[in-house]
C-alpha positions in Angstrom: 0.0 0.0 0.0 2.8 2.3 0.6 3.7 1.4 -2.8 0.7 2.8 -4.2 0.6 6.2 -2.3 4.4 7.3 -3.5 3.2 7.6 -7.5 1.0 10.1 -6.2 3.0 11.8 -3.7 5.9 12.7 -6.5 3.2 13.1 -9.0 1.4 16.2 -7.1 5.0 17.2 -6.5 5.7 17.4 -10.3 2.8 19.1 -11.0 4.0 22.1 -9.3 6.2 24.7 -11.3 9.7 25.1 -10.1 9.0 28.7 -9.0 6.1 27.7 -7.3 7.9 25.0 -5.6 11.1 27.1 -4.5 8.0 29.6 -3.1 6.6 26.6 -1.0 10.2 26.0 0.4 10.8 29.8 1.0 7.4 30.0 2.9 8.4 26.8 4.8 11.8 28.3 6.0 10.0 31.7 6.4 7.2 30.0 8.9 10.2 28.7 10.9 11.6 32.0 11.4 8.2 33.8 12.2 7.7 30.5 14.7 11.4 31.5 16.2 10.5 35.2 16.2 7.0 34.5 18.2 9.0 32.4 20.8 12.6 34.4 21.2 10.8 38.3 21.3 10.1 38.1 24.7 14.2 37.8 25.1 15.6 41.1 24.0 12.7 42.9 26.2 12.5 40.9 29.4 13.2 44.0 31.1 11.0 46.3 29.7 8.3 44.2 30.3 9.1 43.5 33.9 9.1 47.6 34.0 5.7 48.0 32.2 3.8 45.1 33.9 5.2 46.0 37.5 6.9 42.2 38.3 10.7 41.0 38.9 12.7 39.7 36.6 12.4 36.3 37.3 9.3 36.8 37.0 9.6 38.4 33.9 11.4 35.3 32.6 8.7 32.8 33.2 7.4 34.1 30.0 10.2 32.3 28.2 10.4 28.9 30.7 6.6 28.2 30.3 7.0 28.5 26.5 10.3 25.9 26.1 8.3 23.6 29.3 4.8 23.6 26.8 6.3 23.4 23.6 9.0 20.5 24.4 5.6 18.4 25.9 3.0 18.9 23.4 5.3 18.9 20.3 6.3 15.1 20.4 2.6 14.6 21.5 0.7 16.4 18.9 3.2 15.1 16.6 2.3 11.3 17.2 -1.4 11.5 18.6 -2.8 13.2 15.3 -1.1 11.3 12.5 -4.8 9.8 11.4 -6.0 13.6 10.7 -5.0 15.3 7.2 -1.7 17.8 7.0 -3.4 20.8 5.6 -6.2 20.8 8.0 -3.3 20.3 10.9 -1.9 23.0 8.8 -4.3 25.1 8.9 -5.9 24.4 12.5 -2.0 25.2 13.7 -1.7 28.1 12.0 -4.7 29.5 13.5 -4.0 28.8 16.8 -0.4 30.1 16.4 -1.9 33.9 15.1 -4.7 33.7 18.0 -1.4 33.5 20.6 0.4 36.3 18.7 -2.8 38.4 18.9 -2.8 37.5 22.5 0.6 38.8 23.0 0.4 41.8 21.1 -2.8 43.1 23.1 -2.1 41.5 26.5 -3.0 44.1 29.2 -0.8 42.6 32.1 1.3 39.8 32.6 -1.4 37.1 33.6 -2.7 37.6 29.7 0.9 37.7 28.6 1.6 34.4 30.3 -1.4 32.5 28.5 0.0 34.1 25.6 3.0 32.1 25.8 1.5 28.9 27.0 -0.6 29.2 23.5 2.0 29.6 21.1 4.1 26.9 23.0 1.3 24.3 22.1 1.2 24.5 19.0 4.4 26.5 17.2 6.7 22.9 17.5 3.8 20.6 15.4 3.1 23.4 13.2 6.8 23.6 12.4 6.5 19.2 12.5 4.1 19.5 10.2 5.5 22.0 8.2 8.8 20.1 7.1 6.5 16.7 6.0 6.1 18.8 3.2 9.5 19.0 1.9 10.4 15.2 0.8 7.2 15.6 -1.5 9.4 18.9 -3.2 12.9 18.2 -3.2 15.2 14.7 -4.1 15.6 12.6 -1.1 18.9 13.7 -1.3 18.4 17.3 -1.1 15.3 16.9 1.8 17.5 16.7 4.6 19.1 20.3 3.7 15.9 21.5 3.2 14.8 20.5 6.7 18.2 21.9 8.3 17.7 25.3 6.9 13.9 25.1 8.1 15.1 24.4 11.4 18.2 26.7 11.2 15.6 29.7 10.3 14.0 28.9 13.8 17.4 29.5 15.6 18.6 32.4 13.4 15.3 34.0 14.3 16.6 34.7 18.2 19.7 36.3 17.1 17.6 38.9 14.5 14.1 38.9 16.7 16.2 39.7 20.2 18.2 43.0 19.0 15.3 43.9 16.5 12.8 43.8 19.6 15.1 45.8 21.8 15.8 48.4 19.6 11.6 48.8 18.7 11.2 48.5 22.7 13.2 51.3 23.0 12.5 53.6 20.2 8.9 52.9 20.6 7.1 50.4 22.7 7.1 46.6 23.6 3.5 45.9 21.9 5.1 47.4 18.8 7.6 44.5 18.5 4.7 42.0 19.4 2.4 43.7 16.7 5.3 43.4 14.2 5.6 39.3 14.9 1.6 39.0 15.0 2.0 40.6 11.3 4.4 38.3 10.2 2.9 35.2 11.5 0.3 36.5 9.6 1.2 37.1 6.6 3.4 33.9 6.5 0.6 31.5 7.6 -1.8 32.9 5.1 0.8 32.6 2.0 1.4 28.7 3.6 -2.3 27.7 3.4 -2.6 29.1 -0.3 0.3 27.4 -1.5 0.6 24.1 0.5 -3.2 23.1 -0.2 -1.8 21.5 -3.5 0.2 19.0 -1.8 -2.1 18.3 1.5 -5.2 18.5 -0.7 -8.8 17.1 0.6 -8.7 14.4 -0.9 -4.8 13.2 -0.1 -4.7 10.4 2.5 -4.3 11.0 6.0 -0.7 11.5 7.5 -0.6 7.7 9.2 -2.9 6.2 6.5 -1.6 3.0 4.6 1.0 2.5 6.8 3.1 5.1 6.0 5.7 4.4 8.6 8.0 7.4 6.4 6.2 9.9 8.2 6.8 8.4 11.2 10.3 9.2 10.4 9.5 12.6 9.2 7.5 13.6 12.0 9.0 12.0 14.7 12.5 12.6 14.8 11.8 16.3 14.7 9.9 16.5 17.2 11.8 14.5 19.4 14.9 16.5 19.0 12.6 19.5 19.2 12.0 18.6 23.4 15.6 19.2 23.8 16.7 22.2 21.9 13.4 23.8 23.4 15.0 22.6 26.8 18.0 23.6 26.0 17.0 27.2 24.7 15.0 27.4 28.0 17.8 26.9 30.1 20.3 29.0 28.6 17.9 32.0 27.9 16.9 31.9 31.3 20.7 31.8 33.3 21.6 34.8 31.0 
């Protein structure tokens, strides 16, 4: 049966242009760093925001422990409890989710809102970036999928080093929401491209993710999430000691 399913995985692959599948990567590697930017913004303005919102520091820096504690749990979770549901409707359902937290963020009044904030994105932004890379082996050789899926992952990182001096400087200039308004626009914009240009390859009728046995995904989905527990822990931990 697996057999059957990969004619139809490379064909809905080829029927895509070659600009509009270098688009689909750029969006994928894009969504990683808007993911990265929603998670590591909170960084570069710890301290205005335990000014504004009248708490400690430590308090302060909650924001990014509950985000790295919730996102290494419920990636590896989500990632293996919802294989019998469709990508693009995970896609999509994610995606929704993940701009409902930014929202959250941008507008929170005081730190209790901010705090759910960050408990939202950190639910979903690991399986939407899981679900995210499935896409790539459908796009690119097998031996060109695993550089893909490095520079989708690499985006995520390279996103606290531009996000954490980029928020500063806005939370200086002008104000903390502004920063958070400015990944809420992003997110945005990038999740809305993703949905127009992925439905082609997670289309309706497509089988679900775990249908026919298709232990590749397993593989696909899996490992990445996996690994995503400890560089979330591992981001946690640092962030937080500095």
């Amino acid at each position: 049966m697996t057999a059957a399913t990969t004619p139809k995985s490379k064909s809905t692959a080829a029927a895509l242009s070659p600009a509009r599948t270098n688009l689909c990567l750029a969006l994928l590697v894009l969504l990683g760093f808007s993911l990265g930017c929603s998670e590591f913004v909170v960084i570069g303005i710890e301290s205005d925001l335990a000014t504004e919102l009248g708490v400690s520091l430590a308090t302060a820096g909650q924001l990014i422990s509950v985000f790295a504690l919730i996102y290494a749990i419920s990636t590896p979770v989500l990632a293996l409890s919802t294989g019998r549901f469709r990508r693009y409707q995970l896609l999509v359902c994610y995606s929704i989710v993940f701009v409902l937290g930014n929202l959250v963020m941008a507008l929170a009044p005081n730190f209790q809102v901010l705090f759910i904030s960050r408990i939202i994105l950190g639910s979903v932004s690991g399986a939407l970036l899981t679900v995210g890379v499935t896409y790539i082996p459908e796009l690119l050789s097998p031996q060109q999928t695993s550089l893909a899926i490095s520079v989708v992952y690499g985006a995520f990182s390279v996103a606290m080093v531009f996000v954490t001096s980029i928020g500063k400087f806005v939370a200086d200039t002008l104000d903390w929401h502004v920063a958070m308004y400015g990944t809420l626009a992003f997110a945005v914009l990038i999740c809305e491209r993703s949905w127009r240009l992925c439905r082609a390859l997670g289309k309706p009728t497509s089988p679900p993710l775990f249908a026919s046995r298709r232990v590749c995904y397993a593989s696909r989905a899996s490992s990445p999430a996996c690994s995503s527990f400890c560089l979330a822990w591992g981001r946690s931990t640092f962030s937080t000691a500095t």
